[in-house]
N, C-alpha and C positions, 0 to 999 in steps of 0.2 A: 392698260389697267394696272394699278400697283400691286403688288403683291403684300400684302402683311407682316411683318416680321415682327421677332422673339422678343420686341422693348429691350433689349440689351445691346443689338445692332445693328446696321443697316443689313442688314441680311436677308433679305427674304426668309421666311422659311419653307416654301416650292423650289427655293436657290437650286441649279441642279449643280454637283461639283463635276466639271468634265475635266479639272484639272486633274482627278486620283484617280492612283490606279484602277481598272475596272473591277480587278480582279478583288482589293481588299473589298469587307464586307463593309457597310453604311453606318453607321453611329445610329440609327435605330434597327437596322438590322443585329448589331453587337448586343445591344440592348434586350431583344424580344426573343433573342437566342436562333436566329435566321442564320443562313447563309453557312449552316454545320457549326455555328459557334454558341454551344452551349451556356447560358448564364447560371454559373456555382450556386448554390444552394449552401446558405448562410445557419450554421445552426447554434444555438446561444447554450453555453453549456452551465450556465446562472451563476456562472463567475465576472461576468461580465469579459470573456474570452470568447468572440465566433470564430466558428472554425467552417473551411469549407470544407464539401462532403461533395464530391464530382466525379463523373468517370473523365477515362482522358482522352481527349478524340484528336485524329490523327488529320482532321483537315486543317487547312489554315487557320492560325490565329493572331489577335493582334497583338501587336510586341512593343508597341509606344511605353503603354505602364506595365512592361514587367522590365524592361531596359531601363526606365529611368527610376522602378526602386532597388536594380539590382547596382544600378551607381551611385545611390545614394546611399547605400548602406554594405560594407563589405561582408563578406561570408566570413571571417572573425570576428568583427564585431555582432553578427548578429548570432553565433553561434553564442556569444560570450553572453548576452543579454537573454536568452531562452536559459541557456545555465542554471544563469543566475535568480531569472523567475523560479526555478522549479526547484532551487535550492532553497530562495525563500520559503516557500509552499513548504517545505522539508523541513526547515530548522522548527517553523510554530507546531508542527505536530509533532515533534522532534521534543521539544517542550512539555506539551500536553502531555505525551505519552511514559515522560518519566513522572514528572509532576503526579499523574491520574497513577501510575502504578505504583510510587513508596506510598502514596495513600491507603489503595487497594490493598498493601500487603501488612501495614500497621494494624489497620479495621481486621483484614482475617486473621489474624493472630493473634488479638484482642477476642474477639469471636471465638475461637479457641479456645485459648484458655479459660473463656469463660465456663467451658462445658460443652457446648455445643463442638463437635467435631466429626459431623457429619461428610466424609472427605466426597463420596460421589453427587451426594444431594446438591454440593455447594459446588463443584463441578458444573452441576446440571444447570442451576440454579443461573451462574453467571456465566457462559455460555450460552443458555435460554435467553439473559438479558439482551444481546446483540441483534436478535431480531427488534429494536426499537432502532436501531441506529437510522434506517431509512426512513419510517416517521419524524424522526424527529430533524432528520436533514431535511426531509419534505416542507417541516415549517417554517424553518429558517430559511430554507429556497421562497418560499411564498411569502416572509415578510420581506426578504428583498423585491419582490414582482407585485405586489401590495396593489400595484395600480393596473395590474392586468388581468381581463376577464378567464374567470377560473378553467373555464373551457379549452380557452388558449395556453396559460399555463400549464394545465396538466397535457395536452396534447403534444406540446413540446418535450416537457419531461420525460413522458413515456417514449416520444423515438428518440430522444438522447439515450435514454436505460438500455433499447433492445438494438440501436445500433451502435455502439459501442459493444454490446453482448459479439453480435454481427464480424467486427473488428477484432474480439478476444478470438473466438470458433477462427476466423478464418487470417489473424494474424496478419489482417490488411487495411491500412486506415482509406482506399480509397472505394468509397460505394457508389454504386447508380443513384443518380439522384432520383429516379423511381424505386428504386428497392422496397421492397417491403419484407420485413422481417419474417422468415417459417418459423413453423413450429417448431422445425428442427432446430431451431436455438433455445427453445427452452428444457428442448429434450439437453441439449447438449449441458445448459449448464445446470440442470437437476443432476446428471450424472457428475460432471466435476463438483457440485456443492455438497454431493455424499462421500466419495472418495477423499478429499480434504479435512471434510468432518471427522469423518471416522478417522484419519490421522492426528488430527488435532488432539482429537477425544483420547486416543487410545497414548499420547507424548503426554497428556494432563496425568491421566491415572497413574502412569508410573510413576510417577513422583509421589502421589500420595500412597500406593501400595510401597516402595520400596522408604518412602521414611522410617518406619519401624523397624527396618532388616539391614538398615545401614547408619554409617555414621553420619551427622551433618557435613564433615566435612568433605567426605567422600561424595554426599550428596549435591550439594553446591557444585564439586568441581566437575562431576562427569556431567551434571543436565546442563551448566553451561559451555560444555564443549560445542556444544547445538553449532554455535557462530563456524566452529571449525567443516563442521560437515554441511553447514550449508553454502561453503565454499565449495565443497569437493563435490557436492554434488549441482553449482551453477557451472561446473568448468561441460559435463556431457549436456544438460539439460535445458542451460542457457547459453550454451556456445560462447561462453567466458572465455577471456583470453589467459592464461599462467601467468601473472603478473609479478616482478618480485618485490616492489610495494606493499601491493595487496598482500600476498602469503605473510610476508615480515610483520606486517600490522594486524594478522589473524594468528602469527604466534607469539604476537606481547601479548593478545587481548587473551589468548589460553593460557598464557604464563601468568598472567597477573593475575587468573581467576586461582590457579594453583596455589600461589603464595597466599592467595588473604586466606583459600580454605586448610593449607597445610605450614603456615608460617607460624604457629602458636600448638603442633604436636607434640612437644614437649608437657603442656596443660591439658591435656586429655580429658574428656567428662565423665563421670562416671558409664553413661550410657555407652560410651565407648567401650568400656572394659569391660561392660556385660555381655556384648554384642557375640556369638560363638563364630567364629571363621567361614563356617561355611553357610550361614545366616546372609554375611558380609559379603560372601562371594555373591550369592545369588541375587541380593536386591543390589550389587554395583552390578550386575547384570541387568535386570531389569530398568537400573535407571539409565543404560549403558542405551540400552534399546530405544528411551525414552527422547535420548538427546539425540539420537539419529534420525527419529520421525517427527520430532520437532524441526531439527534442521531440514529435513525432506517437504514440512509441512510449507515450509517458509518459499521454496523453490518451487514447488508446485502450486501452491496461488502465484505468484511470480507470472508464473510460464501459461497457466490456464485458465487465471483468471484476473489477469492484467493485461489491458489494450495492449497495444505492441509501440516497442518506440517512438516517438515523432508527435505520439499525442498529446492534447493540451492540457496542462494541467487541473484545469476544471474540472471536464471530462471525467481524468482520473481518479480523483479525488469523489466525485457523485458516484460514478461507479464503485467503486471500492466499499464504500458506505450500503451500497445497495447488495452486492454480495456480501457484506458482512451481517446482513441483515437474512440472506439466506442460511447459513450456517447458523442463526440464532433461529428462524425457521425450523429445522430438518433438527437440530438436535431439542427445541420442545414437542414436536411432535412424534420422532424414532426415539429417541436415546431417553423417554423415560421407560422405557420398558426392564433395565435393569431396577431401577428402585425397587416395585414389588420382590421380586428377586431376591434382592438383599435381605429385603425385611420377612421374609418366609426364611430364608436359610441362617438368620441371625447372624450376617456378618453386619451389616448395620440396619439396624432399626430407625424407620421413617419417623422424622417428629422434627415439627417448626419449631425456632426459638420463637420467644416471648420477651415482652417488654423492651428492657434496652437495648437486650442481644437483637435482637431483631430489628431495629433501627439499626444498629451498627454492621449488621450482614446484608442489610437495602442498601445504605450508603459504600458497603465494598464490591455488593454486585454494579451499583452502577459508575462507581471508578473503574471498576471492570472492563463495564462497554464503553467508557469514556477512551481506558487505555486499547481496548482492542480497533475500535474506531480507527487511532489515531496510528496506530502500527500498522493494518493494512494500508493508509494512506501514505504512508512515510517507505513501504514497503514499492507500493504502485511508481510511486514517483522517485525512488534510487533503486536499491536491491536488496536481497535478502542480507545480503552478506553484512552492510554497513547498517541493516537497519539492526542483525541479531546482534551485532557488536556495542551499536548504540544502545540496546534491552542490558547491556552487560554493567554500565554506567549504572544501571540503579543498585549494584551490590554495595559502589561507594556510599551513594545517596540515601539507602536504609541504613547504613552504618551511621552517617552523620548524622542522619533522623533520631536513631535509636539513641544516640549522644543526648542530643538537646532534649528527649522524651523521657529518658532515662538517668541522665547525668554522667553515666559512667562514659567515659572517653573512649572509640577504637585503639583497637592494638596496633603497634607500630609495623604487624604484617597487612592489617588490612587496610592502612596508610597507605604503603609502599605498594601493594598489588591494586589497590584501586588508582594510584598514581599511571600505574603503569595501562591500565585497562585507559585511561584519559587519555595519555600521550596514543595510543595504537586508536583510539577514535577518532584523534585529531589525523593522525596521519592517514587512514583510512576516507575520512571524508576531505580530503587535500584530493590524495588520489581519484577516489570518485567524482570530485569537483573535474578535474582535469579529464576524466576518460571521458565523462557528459558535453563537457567542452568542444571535446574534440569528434566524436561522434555528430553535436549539432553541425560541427564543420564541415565536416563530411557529405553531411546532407545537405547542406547550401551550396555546397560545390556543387556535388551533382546532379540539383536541381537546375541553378545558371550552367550548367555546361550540357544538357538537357534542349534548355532554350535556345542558346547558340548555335546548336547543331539544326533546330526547327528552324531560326533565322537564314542558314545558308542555305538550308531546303527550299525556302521561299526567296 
């Protein structure tokens, strides 16, 4: 009696193969996850990136297709082409985030001077905005998935959100593909999203407290020292290697913040000369404090609330959106408890702008969330150190703004020190380019060398 076969060969499909080994598992045994060979679990991170999510089991497996795509593609070239995705990913937010912030900072200054100078409310204010940024990624995830029942879309998104959390806590990207999420991850990142906050919160205010007690120029150079000490504190926290690239392109990018704020001391403002010494001492104190919990700020999301290397940049990018949507959380809900405060002790009295201020302080909180969006993502996906370096480019960029806004020309120090802040970002992300490089190589090596070892085993 004949047997029926697959219309693509004579092959039966009862065929029995006595020709293979006994011991490999059967082409539907591989399939249904038989014979101790697990089949990966595919998870879509709405970038059109799946990534597999598997534990790693120690029986036989088959080695046909991880041999012939580990010869069709070298561990340099594919280190080189992961790079180079996550760099793209990098440069558009990299964009955004200057773009969203000499916005932000023309609008609040505007806003200001109009009268309205409410320093904590607006604080509050945009900081509070960041809780939309995972709404509004939400939409954009679903007009990409457009065609997918909402059930299934959110059911997906929700375990990309909490395993990925999974991944942050326990700094491993490989999970059971049974896992299920504890509550212990929300405990954990309730505690890291207060801790962060309240540093964030408390590097914001001092700049607003220590503007009236110091000079601008003073002002500008110590909060953007932040880049410096969020080096020195990735070398214990992220187990950074002493590079001397890196260092040399975090003492142009402090150097050049120097010259644009001390290269025209000669022209002193008045405010300068009012200022009494020990005034001066204390708010470059305070802002002193300001740029090291800024820079600490920047290394502790890093560290505790960024996947751990190797992930995909989709991934990163949804997650990052989603925690920054926490911190806009936790600070509308805790952190308006100073307001009353204020306005019972009469350091500032609560009151909304009106009419056009108030369109101009909507469109600055949401360059806000636009810019902060775009910084933890740019953050997730390099480091603190080249992302605080690349925040340092927008001194040039208000200066040019201010030009074409203004008419009045930069001065030839904040030419030359923003010149200098551009060449130490260039170099800076050269460097970074090459350490991500080589890191992906790293891990292609010793994943094919991984496999060839399970090959001799078998």
């Amino acid at each position: 009696m004949p047997h029926p076969t697959d219309r693509r060969s004579g092959t039966p499909l009862l065929h029995a193969h006595h020709d293979h080994d006994t011991r490999s598992p059967s082409h539907s045994d591989m399939d249904r996850g038989r014979a101790g060979y697990r089949t990966p679990r595919r998870l879509s991170d709405g970038s059109g990136y799946n990534e597999v999510v598997t534990a790693p089991i120690h029986t036989p497996r088959p080695t046909v297709a991880r041999q012939s795509s580990f010869r069709s593609r070298s561990p340099t070239t594919s280190a080189r082409l992961a790079a180079r995705k996550r760099y793209a990913y990098a440069s558009v937010f990299l964009l955004l985030s200057l773009v969203s912030f000499t916005i932000q900072t023309e609008l609040a200054a505007w806003v200001q001077h109009a009268g309205w100078n409410k320093a904590y409310c607006m604080l509050y204010l945009t900081h509070g905005s960041w809780s939309l940024l995972w709404p509004v990624q939400l939409l954009i995830l679903r007009i990409q998935k457009r065609g997918e029942p909402w059930g299934t879309f959110w059911r997906r998104h929700v375990w990309l959100v909490r395993t990925t959390a999974q991944m942050v806590e326990t700094r491993d990207l490989h999970l059971e593909r049974h896992h299920h999420p504890r509550a212990d991850n929300l405990v954990y990142m309730a505690r890291v999203t207060a801790f962060i906050t309240v540093s964030l919160t408390v590097a914001g205010l001092s700049w607003y407290v220590a503007v009236s007690m110091t000079s601008p120029s003073d002002l500008t150079a110590i909060y953007n020292c932040s880049a410096f000490f969020a080096y020195a504190f990735s070398v214990p926290l992220l187990k950074e290697k002493l590079r001397l690239d890196k260092s040399f392109a975090v003492l142009v990018a402090v150097a050049g913040v120097l010259v644009v704020a001390y290269g025209d001391s000669g022209s002193s403002s008045p405010k300068e000369g009012e200022l009494s010494g020990e005034n001066r001492l204390l708010g470059n104190l305070i802002i002193g404090g300001g740029s090291v919990l800024y820079g600490l700020y920047e290394v502790l999301y890093k560290r505790f609330a960024c996947p751990p290397d190797g992930c995909s940049p989709g991934r990163g990018m949804i997650f990052a959106n989603t925690f920054g949507s926490c911190i806009g959380v936790f600070t509308l809900c805790v952190l308006w408890i100073p307001l009353p405060v204020l306005h019972m002790l009469g350091i500032e009295t609560f009151s909304l702008p009106t009419g056009k201020v108030a369109w101009y302080l909507f469109l600055s909180v949401v360059m806000n969330a636009t810019f902060a969006g775009s910084f933890l993502v740019l953050i997730s996906l390099t480091s603190p150190v080249l992302s605080s370096v690349a925040s340092l480019l927008t001194i040039f960029i208000v200066a040019v703004s201010d030009w074409w806004l203004t008419g009045v020309p930069p001065s030839a120090a904040a030419l030359l020190g923003g010149g200098m802040i551009v060449v130490a970002f260039a170099l800076l992300s050269w460097s970074t380019y090459k350490e991500m490089a080589e890191e992906e190589q790293k891990r292609e090596v010793d994943i094919a060398g991984s496999d060839s070892e399970d090959e001799d085993d078998e």
